[in-house]
N, C-alpha and C positions, 0 to 999 in steps of 0.2 A: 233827712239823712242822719243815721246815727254815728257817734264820733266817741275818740277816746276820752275818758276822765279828763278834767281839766287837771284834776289833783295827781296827775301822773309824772313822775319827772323822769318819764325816758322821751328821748328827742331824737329824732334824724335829722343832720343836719352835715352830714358829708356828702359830697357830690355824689361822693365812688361808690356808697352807700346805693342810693338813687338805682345809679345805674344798674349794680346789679337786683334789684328788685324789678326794673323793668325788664329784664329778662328772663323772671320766673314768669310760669304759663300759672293760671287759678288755678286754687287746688279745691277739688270736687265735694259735693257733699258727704263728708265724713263726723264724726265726735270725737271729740279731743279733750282731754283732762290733764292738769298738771297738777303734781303736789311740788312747792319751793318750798325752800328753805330759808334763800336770802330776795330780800326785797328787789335786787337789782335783776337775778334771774325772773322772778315775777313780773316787774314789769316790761323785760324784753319778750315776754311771749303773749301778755296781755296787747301789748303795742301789735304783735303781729295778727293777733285776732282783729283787731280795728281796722287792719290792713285791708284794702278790697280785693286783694285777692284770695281771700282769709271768707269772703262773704257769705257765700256756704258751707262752709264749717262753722260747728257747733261748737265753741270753744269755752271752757271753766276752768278757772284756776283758783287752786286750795294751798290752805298755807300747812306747811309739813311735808314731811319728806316719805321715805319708802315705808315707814310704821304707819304713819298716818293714809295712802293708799290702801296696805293691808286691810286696816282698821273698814276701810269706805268700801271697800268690792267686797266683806264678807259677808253683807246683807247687800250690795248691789251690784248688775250686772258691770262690766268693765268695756269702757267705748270702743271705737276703732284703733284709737293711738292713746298711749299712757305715757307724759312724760315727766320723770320724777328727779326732783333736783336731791342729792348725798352730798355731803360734807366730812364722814364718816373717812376713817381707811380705810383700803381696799378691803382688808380680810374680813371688818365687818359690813360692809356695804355688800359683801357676795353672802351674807349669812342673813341679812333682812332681806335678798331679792327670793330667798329660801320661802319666808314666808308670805310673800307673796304670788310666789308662783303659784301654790296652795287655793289663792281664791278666784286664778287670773284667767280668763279664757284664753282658750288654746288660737282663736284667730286674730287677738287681741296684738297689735305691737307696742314695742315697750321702746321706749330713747330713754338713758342714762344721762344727767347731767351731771358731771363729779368734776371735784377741784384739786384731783390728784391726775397729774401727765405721766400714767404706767403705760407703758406699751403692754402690758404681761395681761393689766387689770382688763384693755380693751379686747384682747382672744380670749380672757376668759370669757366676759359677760357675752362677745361673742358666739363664743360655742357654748354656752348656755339658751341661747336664743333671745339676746336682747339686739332688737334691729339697729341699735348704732349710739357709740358713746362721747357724748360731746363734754370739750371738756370749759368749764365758765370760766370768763364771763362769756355769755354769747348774745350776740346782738339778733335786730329784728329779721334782718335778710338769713342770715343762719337757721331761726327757727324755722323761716318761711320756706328756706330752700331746704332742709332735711325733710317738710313734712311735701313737699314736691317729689322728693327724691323716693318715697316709700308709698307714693299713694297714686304719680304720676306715671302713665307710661312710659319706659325711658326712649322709646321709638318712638313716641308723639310727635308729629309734625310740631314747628314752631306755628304757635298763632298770628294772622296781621292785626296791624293794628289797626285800633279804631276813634275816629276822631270826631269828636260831636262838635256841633255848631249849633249855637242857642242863641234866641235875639234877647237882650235887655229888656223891649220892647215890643210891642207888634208893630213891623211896620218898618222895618230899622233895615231891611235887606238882609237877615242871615241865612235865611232859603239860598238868594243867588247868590250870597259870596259861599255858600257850601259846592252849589254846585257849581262854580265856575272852578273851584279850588280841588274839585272830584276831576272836572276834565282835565288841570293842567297837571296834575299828578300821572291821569292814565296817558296823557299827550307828551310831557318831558321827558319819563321815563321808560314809557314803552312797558309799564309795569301794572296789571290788573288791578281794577278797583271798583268796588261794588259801591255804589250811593242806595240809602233805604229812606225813602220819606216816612218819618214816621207820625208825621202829619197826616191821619188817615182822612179826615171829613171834609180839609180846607187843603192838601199838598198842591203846589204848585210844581214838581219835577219833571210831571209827563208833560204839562204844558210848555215848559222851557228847553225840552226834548223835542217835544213834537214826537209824541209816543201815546201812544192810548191803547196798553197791555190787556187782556182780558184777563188778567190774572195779576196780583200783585202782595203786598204787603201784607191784605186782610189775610185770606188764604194760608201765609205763613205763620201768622199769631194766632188763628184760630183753628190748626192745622198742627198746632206746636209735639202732638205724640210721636207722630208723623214725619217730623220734619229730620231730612237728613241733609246733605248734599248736591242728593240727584233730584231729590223734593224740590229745592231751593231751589237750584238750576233749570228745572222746568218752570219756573215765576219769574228769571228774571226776563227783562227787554235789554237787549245789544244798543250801543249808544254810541258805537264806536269798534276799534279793534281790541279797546283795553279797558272802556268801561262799561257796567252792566248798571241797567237800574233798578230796581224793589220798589213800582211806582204805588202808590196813595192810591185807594179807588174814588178819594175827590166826591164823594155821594150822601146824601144823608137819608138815606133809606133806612139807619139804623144809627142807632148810639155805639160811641166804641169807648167801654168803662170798663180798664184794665186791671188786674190786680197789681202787685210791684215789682212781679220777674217774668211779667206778659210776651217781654222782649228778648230775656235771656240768653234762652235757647234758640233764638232767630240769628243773635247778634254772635253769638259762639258759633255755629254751622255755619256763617258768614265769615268768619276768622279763620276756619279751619282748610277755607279754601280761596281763598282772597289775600294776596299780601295788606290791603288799604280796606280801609271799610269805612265808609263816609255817613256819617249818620244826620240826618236833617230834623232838629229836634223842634217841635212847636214849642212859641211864646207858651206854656203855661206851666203850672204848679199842681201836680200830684205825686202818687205814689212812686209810677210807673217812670216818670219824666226824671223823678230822684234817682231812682235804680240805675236810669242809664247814664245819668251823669256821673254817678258815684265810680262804675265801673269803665267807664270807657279811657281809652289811654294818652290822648291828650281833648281836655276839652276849650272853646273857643268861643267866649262872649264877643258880640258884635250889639255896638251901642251908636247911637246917635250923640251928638256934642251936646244934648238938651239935661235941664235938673231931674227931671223923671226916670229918664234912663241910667244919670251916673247914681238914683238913689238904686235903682233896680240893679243895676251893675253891684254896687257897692254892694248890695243885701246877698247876691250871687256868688261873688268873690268871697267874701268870708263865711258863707256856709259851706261855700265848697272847701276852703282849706281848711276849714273844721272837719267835715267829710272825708279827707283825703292828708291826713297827717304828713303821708310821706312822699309825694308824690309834689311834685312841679307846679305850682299856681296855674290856673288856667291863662290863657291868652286871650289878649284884646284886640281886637280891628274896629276902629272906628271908622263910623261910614255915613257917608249922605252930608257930608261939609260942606259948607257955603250954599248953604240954602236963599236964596235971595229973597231977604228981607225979615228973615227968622233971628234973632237973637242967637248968639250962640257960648256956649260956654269953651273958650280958646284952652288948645293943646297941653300944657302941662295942670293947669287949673283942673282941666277933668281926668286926666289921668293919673296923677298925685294920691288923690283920697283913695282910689284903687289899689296904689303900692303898686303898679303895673306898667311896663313901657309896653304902647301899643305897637303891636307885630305890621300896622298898616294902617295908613290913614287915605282913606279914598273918600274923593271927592262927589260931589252931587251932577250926575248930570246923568239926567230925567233921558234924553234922545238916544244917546247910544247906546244906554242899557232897555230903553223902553224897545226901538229896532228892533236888538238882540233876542227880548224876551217875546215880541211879537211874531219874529221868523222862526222860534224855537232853536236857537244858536244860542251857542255862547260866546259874550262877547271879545276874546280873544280870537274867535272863527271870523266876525266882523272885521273887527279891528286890535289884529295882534301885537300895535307898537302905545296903544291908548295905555295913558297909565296906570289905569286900574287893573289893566289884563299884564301888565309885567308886575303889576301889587301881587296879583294871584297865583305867580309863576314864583316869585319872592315869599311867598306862604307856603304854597307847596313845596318849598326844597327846609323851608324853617320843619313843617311839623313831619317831613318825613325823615328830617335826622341827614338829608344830601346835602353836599358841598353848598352853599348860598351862590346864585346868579351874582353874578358882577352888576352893582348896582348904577344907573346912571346920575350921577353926579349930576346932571344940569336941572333945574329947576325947572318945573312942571307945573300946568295948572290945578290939578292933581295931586302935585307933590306930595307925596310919603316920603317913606317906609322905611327902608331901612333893615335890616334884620337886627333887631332887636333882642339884648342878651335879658330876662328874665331876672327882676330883683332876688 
């Protein structure tokens, strides 16, 4: 994953901030150029290229302002969006945008950053044809949300979100807390959710379904020109009245060696028509597995109480909030607790070096999840009062942003959870 400068000193670090960045939609494959002036403006627009919703845009930022633009498009062509930080008065600031119209292309848009508050200056540059004049300092959601606002459709549906689960380990159960955590979302709320195993060689989802699609996942990533809506829709399998699956073809009849936005366009056509999108991410480390963790919008380490996994957890957590500057640390679910006769490393001890209070602590019991996954049910279908099936009812209201379930205070063999507020 690639991440901003360390030697950068713009920070996010307001909640309110946050928030409204999670409800900008990515903005598309465009190029983007800036000339600043002051360091402060440069680094709120570099910080917003780091952004992952920033991830396909092509972004460079140059120091100098509207002269120095000129100077640069009069031997080269001019990107999608040009945006040029002035310090200047108005009167000259409209008489160097003079000479840059001169070398600007005509489909080219232009954003203004000036440190003069004219009402007069913004309808001029207006009715000259400069798409929108902001005035500094301006922070990172600003830039993100003006190059939204000129590159987005403003009729865009909103996208759902997508939530990855990733084990620490192999072996650790993050397969079935994904998918138990898919059906109580579609089951609580009555509200559509696609699960995509993107586990293709080893997926265990059609099994814990009891589904066996003649169409699935491959199809979609190898099908990606292709893939729309009605594409998708014709791959998934029903699992319910609310959820659909995108199963693994589970086969190794072939290698599946991805490039790093293999999934992109599977995981966007899933968002465009899905409010939830459950992504079930295999143990492992490549291009493609960075991609999606990088983009998806809340993701969800699930680790074992053992030293391997908090070192794997640990190596996980901080690439990813290197990865993901401005965005929420990912979440923890610890699982498989009380193993009889395993060593274990107890509750604050392993979760401490993470900096993370876990979203859920479930317990190890081999029978009622082995049933579950044997009859292709989920284990709240079995047994909807066991504690780990109200764990999964307590995660699903956490990562969809719903009111928290009234927790049962009494002590459990089991015993978690807790909703958990995020360091």
């Amino acid at each position: 994953m690639s991440s901003p400068s360390p030697d950068s000193a713009y920070h996010l670090d307001d909640e309110t901030l946050r928030e409204r960045l999670d409800a900008l939609r990515p903005i598309p494959r465009i190029s983007i150029q800036a000339f600043c002036e002051t360091r402060e403006v440069a680094e709120a627009i570099e910080a917003a290229g780091a952004d992952r919703r920033m991830l396909k845009a092509h972004l460079r930022v140059h120091t100098g302002g509207i002269r120095a633009a000129a100077e640069h498009y009069a031997s080269a062509p001019t990107p999608n969006l040009v945006i040029l930080e002035s310090q200047v008065a108005p009167s000259e600031l409209l008489v160097e945008l003079e000479s840059l119209a001169d070398v600007c292309d005509p489909g080219s848009k232009v954003v203004v950053v000036g440190h003069c508050n004219d009402v007069s200056l913004y309808r001029e540059l207006t009715r000259r044809g400069v798409s929108e004049y902001m005035l500094a300092p301006v922070q990172l959601p600003d830039v993100i949300a003006l190059v939204s606002q000129l590159f987005v459709a403003p009729d865009a549906e909103p996208l759902g979100r997508s939530l990855a689960f990733i084990g620490a380990k192999g072996g650790v159960g993050s397969s079935t807390i994904a998918h138990n955590v898919a059906w109580s979302i579609a089951k609580l709320f009555a509200s559509d959710v696609l699960l995509a195993d993107l586990d293709l060689p080893f997926g265990t989802a059609n099994i814990n379904f009891d589904k066996d699609p003649a169409q699935g996942i491959a199809e979609a990533v190898f099908s990606a020109d292709r893939l729309d809506e009605v594409f998708l829709d014709r791959l998934l399998a029903k699992c319910g009245d609310h959820l659909s699956l995108l199963a693994a073809p589970s086969m190794l009849d072939r290698t599946y060696d991805f490039d790093g936005d293999a999934f992109g366009p599977l995981i966007e056509a899933a968002q465009r028509g899905t409010p939830t999108v459950v992504l079930d991410i295999p143990h492992a480390w490549n291009e493609w597995t960075q991609s999606v963790l990088q983009r998806a919008d809340e993701i969800v380490i699930v680790a074992s109480p053992d030293l391997a996994n908090l070192r794997n957890a640990k190596n996980l957590v901080d690439t990813i909030r290197r990865a993901r500057p401005n965005d929420a640390p990912p979440r923890l679910v610890v699982n498989q607790t009380g193993v009889p006769k395993r060593p274990e490393i107890e509750g604050t001890e392993f979760s401490e070096p993470l900096g993370l209070t876990p979203l859920a602590t479930i317990a190890f019991d081999p029978l009622a999840f082995g049933t579950a996954a044997n009859t292709g049910r989920m284990l709240a279908e079995n047994e909807p009062k066991h504690a780990a099936s109200l764990a999964f009812g307590e995660i699903a209201h956490v990562l969809t942003g719903r009111n928290p379930a009234k927790r049962n205070q009494k002590p459990a063999r089991a015993s978690l959870f807790g909703l958990m507020r995020r360091r």
